[in-house]
C-alpha positions as CSV (number, residue, x, y, z in Angstrom):
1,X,-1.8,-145.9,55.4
2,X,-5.2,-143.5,55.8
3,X,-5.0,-140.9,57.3
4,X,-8.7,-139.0,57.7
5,X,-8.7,-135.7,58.6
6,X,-11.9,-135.3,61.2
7,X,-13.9,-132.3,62.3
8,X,-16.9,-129.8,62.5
9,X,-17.7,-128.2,58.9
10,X,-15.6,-124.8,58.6
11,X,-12.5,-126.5,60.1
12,X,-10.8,-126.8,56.4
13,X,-11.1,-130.8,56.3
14,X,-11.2,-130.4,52.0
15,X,-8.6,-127.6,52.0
16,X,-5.9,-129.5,54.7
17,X,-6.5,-132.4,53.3
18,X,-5.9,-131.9,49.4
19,X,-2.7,-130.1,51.0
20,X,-1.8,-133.0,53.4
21,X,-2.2,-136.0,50.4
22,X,-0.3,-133.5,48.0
23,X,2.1,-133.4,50.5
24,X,2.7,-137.2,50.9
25,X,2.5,-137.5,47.3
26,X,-1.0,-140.0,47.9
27,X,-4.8,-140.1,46.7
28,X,-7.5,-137.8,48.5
29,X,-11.2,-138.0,48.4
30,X,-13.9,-135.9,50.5
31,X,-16.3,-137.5,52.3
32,X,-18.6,-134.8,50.8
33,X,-18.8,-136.3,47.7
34,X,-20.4,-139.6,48.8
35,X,-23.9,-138.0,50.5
36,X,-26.9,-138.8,48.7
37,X,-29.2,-136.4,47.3
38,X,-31.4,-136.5,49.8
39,X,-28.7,-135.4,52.6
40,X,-27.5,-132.9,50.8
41,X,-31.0,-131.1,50.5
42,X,-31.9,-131.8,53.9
43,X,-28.2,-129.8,54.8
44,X,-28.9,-127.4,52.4
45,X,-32.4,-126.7,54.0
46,X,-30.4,-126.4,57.5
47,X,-31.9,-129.9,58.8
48,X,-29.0,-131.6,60.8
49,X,-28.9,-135.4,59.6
50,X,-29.9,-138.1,62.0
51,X,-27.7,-141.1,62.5
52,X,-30.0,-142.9,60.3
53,X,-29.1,-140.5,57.7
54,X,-25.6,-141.0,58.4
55,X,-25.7,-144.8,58.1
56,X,-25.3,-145.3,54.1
57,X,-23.1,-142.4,53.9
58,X,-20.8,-144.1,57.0
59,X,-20.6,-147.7,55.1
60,X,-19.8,-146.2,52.0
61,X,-17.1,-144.4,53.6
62,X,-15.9,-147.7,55.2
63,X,-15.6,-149.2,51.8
64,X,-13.5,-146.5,50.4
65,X,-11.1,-146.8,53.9
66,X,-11.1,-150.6,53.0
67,X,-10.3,-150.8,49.3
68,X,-7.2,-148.6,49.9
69,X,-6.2,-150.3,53.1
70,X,-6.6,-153.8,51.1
71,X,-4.9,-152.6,48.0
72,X,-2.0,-150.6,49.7
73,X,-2.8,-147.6,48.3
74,X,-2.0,-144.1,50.6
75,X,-4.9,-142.0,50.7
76,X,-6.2,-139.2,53.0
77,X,-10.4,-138.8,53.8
78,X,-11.7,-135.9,54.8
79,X,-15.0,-136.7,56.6
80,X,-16.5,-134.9,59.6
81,X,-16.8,-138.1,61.5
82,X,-18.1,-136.3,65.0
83,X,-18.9,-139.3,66.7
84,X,-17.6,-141.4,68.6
85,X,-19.1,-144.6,66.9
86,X,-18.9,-143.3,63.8
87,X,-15.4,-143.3,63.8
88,X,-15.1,-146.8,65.3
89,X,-16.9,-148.1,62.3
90,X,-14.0,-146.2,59.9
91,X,-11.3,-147.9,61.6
92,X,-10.7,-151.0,59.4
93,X,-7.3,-151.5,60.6
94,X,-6.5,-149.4,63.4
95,X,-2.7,-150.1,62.3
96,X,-2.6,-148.2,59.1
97,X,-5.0,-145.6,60.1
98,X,-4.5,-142.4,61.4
99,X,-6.8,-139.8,62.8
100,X,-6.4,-136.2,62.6
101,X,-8.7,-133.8,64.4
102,X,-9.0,-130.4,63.4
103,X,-10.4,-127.3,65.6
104,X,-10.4,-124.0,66.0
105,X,-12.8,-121.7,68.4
106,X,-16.2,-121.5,67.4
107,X,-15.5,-117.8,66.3
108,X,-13.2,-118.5,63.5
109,X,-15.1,-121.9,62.5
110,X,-18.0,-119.2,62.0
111,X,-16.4,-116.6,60.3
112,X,-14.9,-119.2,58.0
113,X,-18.6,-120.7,57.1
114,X,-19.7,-117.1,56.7
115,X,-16.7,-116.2,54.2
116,X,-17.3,-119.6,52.2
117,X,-19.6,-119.5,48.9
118,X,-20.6,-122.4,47.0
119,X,-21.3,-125.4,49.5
120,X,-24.2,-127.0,50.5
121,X,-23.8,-126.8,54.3
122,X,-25.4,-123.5,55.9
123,X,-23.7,-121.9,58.6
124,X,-26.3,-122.5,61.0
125,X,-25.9,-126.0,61.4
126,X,-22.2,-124.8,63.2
127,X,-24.0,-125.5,66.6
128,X,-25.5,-128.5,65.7
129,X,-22.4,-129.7,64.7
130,X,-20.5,-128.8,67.9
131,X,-23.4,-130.2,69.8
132,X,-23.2,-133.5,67.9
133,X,-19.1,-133.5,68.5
134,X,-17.8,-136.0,70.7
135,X,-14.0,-135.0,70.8
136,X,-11.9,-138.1,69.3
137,X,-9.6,-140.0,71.6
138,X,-6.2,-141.0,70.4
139,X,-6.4,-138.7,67.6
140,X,-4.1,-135.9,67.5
141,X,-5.7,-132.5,67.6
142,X,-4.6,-129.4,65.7
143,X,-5.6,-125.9,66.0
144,X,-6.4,-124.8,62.4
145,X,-6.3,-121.5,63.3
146,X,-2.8,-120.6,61.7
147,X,-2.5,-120.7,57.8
148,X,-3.5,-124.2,56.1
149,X,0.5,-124.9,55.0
150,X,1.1,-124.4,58.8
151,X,-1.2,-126.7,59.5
152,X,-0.1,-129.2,56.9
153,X,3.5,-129.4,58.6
154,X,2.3,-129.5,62.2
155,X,0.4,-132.8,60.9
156,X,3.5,-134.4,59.2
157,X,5.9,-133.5,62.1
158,X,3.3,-134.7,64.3
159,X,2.7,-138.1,62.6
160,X,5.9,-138.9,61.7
161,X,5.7,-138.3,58.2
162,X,7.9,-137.0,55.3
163,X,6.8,-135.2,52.3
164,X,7.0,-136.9,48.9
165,X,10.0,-136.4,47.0
């Protein structure tokens, strides 16, 4: 299964989600990790990314979602995935996928982005990124507002699922 952990930067997609896979005992990766250069700079220099932008990023992404779906491997993906399309082109196998959508109020989204050092995305892109944000369908939403380890467990009661032994 694949679980990808979904929302608006500040939401702790990186921090749930190494939690949630350490949890199940399964792989992570950070969707973070596979923008090119050139989207990281144009982030960095507080330039949203266009879909076009997106589009390499996205299949890249798909490939990831794919070779673990195909090889049977667990594995948990943090990626923002705020639209609608875009998460219809991550769901390989709508069977063995599951979405999780994290959110909080825009206040504590923005005091997070203020508090965090070290990353690429500025905190002025928060409204572009709740402007780009088409709520997911189907997915089921969690206030990340209480502590991450809260979070965690509200995610494996909510999907079913049991910790690793």
């Amino acid at each position: 299964m694949v679980v990808i952990v979904m929302g608006v930067s500040g939401a702790g997609k990186t921090t749930v989600g190494q939690r949630l896979a350490a949890a199940l005992g399964c792989g992570f990766r950070d969707a973070d990790e596979f923008h090119s250069r050139e989207n990281i700079a144009k982030m960095a220099a507080g330039i949203p990314l266009t879909d076009e932008d997106r589009a390499p990023w996205l299949e890249a992404l798909r490939d990831i979602v794919r070779s673990a779906l195909e090889s049977g491997e667990d594995l948990v993906l943090a990626c923002s995935a705020l639209k609608r399309s875009y998460r219809e082109l991550l769901t390989v196998d709508a069977g063995r996928q599951r979405w999780v959508y994290l959110w909080a109020p825009r206040e504590v989204l923005a005091e997070r982005l203020a508090r965090r050092r070290g990353h690429y995305m500025p905190r002025t892109l928060l409204d572009s990124q709740l402007a780009t944000l088409e709520p997911p369908e189907g997915a089921m939403a969690v206030d990340v507002s209480p502590e991450p380890d809260v979070v965690v467990a509200t995610i494996l009661q909510g999907l079913g699922l049991q910790r690793s032994s």
